[in-house]
PLY file of the C-alpha trace (Angstrom):
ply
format ascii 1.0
element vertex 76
property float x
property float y
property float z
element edge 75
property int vertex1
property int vertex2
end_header
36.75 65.38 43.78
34.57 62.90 41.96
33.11 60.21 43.92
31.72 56.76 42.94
28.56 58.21 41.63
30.90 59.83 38.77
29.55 63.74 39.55
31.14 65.54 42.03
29.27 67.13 45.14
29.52 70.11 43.51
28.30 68.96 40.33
25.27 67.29 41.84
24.92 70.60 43.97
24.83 72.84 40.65
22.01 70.58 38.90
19.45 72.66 38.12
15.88 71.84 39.98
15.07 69.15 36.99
17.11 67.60 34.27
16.75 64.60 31.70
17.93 61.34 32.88
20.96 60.65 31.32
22.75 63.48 33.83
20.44 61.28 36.80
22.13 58.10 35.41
25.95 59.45 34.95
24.84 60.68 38.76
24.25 57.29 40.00
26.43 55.66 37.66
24.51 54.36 35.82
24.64 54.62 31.68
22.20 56.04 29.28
21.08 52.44 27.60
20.27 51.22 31.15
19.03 54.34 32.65
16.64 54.49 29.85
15.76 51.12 30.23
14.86 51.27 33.34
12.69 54.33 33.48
10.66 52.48 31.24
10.22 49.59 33.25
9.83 51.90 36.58
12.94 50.67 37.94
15.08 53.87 37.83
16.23 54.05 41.50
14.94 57.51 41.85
12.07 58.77 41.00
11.38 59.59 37.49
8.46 62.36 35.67
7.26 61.45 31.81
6.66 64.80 30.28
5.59 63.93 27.01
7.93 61.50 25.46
10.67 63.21 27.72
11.98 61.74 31.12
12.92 64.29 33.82
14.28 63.48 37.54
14.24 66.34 39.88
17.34 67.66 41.99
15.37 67.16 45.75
14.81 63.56 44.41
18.12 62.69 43.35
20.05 64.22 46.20
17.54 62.40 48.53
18.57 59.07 46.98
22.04 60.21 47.18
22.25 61.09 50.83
23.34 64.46 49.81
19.81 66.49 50.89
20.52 66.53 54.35
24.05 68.66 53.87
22.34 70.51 52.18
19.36 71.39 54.14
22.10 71.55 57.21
23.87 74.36 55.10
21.46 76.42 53.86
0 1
1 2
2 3
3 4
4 5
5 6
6 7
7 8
8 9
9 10
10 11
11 12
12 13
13 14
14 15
15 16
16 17
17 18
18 19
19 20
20 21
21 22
22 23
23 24
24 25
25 26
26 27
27 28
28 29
29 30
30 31
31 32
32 33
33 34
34 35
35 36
36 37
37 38
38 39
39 40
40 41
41 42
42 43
43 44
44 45
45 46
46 47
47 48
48 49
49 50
50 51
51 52
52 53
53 54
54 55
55 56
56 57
57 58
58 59
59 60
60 61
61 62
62 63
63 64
64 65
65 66
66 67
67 68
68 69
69 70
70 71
71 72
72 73
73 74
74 75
C-alpha cells in the first residue's frame, strides 16, 4: 500500500542505509527540482550529507522524519 509519502512502508523499509536525494524526495513527496533546491539552500526537511558534488540522506534520518524508526526499532 502506498501512502501519502508516495513509497510504501516497505519500500522505505528496503532503502539501503544511504541513498541520493531524489529517492528522499519521492519519499517525502517531494520532486527532484525542489528536493534539489532545497538541499542547496539547507531546507531539505531531513537531514542531508554533501559528498563531493553528490547529496546523500541516510535511512535512520529519513525514517526518523517519517515516524517510521520507532516500528522499526519496536520490531527488530
Amino acid at each position: 500500500m502506498k501512502t501519502q509519502r508516495g513509497m510504501s512502508r516497505a519500500d522505505l523499509l528496503a532503502l539501503p542505509v544511504s541513498f541520493d536525494l531524489e529517492t528522499a524526495g519521492r519519499a517525502c513527496g517531494i520532486g527532484r527540482t525542489l528536493a534539489y533546491d532545497m538541499a542547496k539552500r539547507g531546507e531539505f526537511p531531513v537531514r542531508v550529507l554533501r559528498l563531493g558534488k553528490a547529496y546523500r540522506v541516510t535511512r535512520a534520518d529519513l525514517l526518523r522524519y517519517l515516524g517510521e524508526a520507532d516500528d522499526v526499532m519496536a520490531a527488530a
